[in-house]
Each structure stands twice: as structure tokens, then as C-alpha cells.
C-alpha positions as a Markdown table, in Angstrom:
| # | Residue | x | y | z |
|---|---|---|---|---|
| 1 | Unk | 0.0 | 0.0 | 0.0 |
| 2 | Unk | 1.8 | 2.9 | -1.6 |
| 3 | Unk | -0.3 | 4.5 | -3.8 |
| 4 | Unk | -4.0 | 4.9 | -2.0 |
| 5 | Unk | -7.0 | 6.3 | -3.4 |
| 6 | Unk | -9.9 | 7.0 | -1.3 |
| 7 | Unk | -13.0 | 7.4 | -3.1 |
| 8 | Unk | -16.8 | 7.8 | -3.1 |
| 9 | Unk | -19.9 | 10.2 | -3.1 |
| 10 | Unk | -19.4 | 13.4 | -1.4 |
| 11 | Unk | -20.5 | 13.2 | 2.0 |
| 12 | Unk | -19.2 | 9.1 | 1.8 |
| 13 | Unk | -16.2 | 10.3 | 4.2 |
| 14 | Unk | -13.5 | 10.1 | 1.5 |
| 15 | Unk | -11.5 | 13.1 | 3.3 |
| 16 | Unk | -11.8 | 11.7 | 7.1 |
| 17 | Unk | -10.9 | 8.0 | 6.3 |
| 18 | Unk | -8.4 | 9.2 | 3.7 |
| 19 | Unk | -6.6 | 11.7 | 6.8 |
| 20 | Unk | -6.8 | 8.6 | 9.2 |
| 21 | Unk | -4.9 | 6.3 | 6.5 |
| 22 | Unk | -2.1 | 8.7 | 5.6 |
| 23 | Unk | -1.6 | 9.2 | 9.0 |
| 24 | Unk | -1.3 | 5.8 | 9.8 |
| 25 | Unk | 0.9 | 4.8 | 6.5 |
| 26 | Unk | 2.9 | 7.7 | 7.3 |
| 27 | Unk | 2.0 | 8.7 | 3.2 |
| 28 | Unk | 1.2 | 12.1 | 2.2 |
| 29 | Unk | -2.4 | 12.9 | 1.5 |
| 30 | Unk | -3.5 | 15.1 | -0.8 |
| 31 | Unk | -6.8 | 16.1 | -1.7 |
| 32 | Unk | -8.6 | 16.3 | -4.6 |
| 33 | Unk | -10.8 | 19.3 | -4.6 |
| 34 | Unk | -7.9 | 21.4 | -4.0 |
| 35 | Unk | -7.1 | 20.8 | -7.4 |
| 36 | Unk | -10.4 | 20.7 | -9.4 |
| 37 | Unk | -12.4 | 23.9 | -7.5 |
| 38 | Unk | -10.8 | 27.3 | -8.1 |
| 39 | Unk | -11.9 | 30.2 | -6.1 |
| 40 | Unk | -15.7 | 30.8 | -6.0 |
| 41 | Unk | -16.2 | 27.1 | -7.3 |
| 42 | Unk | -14.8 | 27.7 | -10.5 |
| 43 | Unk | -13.9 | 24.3 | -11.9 |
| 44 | Unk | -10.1 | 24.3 | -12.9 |
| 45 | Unk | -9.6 | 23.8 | -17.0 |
| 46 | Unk | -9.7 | 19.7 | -17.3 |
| 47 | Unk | -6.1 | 19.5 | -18.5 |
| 48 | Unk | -4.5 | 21.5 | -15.9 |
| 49 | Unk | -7.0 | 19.1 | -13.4 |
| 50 | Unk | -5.2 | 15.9 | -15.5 |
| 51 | Unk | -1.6 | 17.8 | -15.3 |
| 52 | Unk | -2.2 | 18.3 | -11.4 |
| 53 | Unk | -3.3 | 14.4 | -10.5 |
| 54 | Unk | -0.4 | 13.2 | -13.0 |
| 55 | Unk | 2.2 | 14.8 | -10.7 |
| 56 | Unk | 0.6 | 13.9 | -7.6 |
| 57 | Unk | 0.6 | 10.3 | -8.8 |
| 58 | Unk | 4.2 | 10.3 | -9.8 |
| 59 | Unk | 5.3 | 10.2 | -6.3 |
| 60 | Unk | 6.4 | 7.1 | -5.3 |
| 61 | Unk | 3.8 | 7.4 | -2.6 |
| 62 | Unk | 0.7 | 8.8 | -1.8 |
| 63 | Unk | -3.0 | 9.0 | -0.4 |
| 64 | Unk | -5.3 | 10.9 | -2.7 |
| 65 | Unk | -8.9 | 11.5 | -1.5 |
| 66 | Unk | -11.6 | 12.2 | -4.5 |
| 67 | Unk | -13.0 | 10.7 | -7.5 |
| 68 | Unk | -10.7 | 10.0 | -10.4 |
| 69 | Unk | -10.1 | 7.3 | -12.7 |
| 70 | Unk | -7.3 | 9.0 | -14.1 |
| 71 | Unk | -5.7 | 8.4 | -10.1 |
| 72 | Unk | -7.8 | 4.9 | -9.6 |
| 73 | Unk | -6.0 | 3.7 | -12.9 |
| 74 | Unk | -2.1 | 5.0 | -11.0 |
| 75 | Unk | -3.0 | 3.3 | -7.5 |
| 76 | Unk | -2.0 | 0.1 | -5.9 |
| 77 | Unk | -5.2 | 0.0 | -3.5 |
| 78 | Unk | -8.4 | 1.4 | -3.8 |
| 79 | Unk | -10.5 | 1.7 | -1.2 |
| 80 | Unk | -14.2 | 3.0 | -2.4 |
| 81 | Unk | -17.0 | 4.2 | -0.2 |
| 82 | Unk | -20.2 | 3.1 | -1.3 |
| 83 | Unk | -22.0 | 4.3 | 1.2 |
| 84 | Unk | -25.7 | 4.6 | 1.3 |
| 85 | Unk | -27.1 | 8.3 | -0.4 |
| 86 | Unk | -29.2 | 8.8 | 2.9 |
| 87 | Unk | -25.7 | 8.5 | 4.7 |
| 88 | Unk | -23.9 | 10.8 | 2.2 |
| 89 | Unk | -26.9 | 13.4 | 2.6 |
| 90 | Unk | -26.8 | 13.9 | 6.5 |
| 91 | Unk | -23.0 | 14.1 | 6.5 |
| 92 | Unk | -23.1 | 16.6 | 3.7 |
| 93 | Unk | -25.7 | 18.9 | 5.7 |
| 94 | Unk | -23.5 | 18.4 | 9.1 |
| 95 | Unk | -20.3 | 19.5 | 7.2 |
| 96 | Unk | -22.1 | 22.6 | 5.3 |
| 97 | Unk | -23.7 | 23.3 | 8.3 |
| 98 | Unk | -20.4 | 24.6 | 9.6 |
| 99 | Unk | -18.6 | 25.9 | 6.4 |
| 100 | Unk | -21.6 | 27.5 | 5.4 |
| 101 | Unk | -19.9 | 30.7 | 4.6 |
| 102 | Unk | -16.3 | 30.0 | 4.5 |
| 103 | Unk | -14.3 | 27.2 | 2.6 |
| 104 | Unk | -13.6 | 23.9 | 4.2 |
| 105 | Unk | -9.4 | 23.2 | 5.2 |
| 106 | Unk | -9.3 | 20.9 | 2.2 |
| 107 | Unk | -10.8 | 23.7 | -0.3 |
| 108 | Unk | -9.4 | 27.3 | -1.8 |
| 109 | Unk | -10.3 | 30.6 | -0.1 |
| 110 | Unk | -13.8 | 31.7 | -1.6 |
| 111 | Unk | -15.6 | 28.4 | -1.5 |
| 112 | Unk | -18.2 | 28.6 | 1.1 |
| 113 | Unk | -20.4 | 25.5 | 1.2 |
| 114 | Unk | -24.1 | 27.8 | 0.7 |
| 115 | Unk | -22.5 | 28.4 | -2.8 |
| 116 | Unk | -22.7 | 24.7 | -4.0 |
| 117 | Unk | -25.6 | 23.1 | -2.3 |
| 118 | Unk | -27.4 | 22.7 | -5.0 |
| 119 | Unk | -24.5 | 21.0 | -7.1 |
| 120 | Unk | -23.5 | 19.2 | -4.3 |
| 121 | Unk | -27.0 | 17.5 | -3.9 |
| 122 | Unk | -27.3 | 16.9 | -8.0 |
| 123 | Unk | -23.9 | 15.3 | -7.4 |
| 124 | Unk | -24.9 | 13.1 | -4.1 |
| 125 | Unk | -28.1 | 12.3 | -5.7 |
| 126 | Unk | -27.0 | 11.3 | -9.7 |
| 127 | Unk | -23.5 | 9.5 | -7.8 |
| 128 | Unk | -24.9 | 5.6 | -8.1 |
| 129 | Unk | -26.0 | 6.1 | -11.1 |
| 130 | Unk | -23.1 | 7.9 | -13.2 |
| 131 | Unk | -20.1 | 7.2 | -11.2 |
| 132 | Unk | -20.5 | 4.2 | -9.3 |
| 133 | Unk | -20.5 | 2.3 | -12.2 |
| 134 | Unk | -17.5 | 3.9 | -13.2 |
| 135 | Unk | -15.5 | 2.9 | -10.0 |
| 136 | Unk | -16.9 | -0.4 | -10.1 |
| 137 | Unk | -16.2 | -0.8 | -14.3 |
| 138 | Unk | -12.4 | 0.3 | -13.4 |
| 139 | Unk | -11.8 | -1.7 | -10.3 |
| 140 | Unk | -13.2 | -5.0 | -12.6 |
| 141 | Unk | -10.4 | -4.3 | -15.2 |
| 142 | Unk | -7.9 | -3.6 | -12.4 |
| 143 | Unk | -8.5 | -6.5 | -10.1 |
| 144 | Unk | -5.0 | -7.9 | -10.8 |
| 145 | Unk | -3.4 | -4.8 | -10.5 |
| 146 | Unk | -4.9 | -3.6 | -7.2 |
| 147 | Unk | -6.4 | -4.2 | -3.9 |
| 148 | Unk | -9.7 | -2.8 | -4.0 |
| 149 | Unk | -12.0 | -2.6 | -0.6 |
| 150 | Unk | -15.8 | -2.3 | -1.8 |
| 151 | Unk | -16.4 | 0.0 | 1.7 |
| 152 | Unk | -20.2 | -0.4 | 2.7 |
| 153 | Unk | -20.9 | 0.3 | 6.2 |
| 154 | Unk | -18.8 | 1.6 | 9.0 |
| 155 | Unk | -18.4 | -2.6 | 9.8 |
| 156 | Unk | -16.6 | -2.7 | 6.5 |
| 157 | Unk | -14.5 | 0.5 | 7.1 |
| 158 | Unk | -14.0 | -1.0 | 10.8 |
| 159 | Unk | -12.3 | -4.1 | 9.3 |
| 160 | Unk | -10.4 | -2.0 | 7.0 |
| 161 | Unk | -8.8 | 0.3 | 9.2 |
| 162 | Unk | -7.5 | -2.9 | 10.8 |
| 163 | Unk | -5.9 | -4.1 | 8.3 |
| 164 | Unk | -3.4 | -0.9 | 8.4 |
| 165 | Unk | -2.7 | -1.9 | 11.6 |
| 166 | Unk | -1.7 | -5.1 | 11.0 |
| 167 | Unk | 0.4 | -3.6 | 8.0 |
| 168 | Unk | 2.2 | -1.0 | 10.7 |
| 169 | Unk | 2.8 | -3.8 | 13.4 |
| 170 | Unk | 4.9 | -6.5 | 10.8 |
């Protein structure tokens, strides 16, 4: 486990489980919508988004939280968060709740959740049917190159998170 992409809905807990693994691993983490939001949620220009995630997997190692096949196809493990929408919908609301009017750690100055509630819900809401099957259609023509942990509950996540430590302790 080298090269670690956390992904998932928004709201799924990409940026919390992908924090706790880094940590763990000792890995750097980086996150992903530092790179595709702008200021005011302007969506960085695609290629500069593709230039910024092919440096970032170049390193030798890494843990990058977000959704992108371009990083899926560079990792050695994959864990995905396929959590339920309900799920992804009350964390969402907590988190906005207190970045309402200022940007979240993870984001650039200028992005306060009340600006993208409505994109963020289109996104939370249209996530199992156009991206999951993306994840799941990648991971399927990966399987030999990759460990991929098909997250569904916080049971699943439980067990997973142990497995680092039994990774740390050998």
C-alpha cells in the first residue's frame, strides 16, 4: 500500500478515512478538490486538473482522496465508499452546516459550502447512477493490478482500518 485512493460520493467520508490512513501509513495525503475547485467554485480547466493528478501520482507514494479514474487507474489499492445516499446526505448537511460561509481546510479561499448546495446535492443524488459504475467498471479491469475494498458500512470500514494496523505492526 503505496499508492492509495480513497473514493466515493461526497459526504461518503473520503476526506476523514483518507486523513486517518495517511496518517497511519505515514503517506502524504493530498486532496482532490484542491485541485479541481478554483476560487468561487470555478472548476479548474480539465487539462490542468489531469496535469495536477499526474504529478501527484508520480510520487512514489501517496494517499489521494476524490473521484478520479485517471488516479484509480495509477493506485495500488483502492478503497471505495459506497455508502448509502441517505448517509452521504446527513454528513453533507452536518459538514455545510459549519462551512456555510467560508471554505472547508481541504478547499481554496472563496468556496463557502451555501455556494454549492445545489451541485452538491445533483452530485450526491446522480453518484450511483453515473459514477459508481464507473469505479466499479475500473476496479473490474484492475482487479490484478490492485487491492480494491468495496467500503459499505462503517463494519466494512472498521475491518479495513485494521488491516493498516496489522500492516504497521509487521
Amino acid at each position: 500500500m503505496n499508492r492509495i485512493l480513497i473514493t466515493g460520493n461526497a459526504g461518503s467520508g473520503k476526506t476523514t478515512t483518507a486523513n486517518l490512513v495517511a496518517s497511519e501509513l505515514d503517506i502524504p495525503y493530498h486532496c482532490l478538490d484542491r485541485i479541481v475547485w478554483q476560487t468561487g467554485w470555478q472548476k479548474t480547466p480539465r487539462t490542468e486538473v489531469e496535469q495536477a493528478i499526474s504529478e501527484l501520482t508520480n510520487q512514489p507514494r501517496w494517499v489521494i482522496d476524490g473521484v478520479s479514474l485517471q488516479a484509480q487507474a495509477q493506485s495500488d489499492t483502492v478503497v471505495f465508499l459506497d455508502i448509502p445516499r441517505r448517509v452521504s446526505f446527513l454528513r453533507v448537511f452536518r459538514r455545510n452546516w459549519r462551512y456555510l460561509f467560508r471554505s472547508r481546510p481541504d478547499l481554496p479561499d472563496g468556496c463557502p459550502e451555501i455556494l454549492i448546495i445545489p451541485r452538491l446535492l445533483k452530485i450526491i443524488w446522480n453518484f450511483p447512477t453515473k459514477i459508481r459504475p464507473r469505479i466499479l467498471t475500473q476496479a473490474k479491469r484492475q482487479a490484478d493490478k490492485h487491492n480494491f475494498y468495496h467500503i459499505k458500512n462503517e463494519d466494512d470500514l472498521t475491518k479495513f482500518l485494521t488491516t493498516l494496523d496489522d500492516r504497521k505492526s509487521r
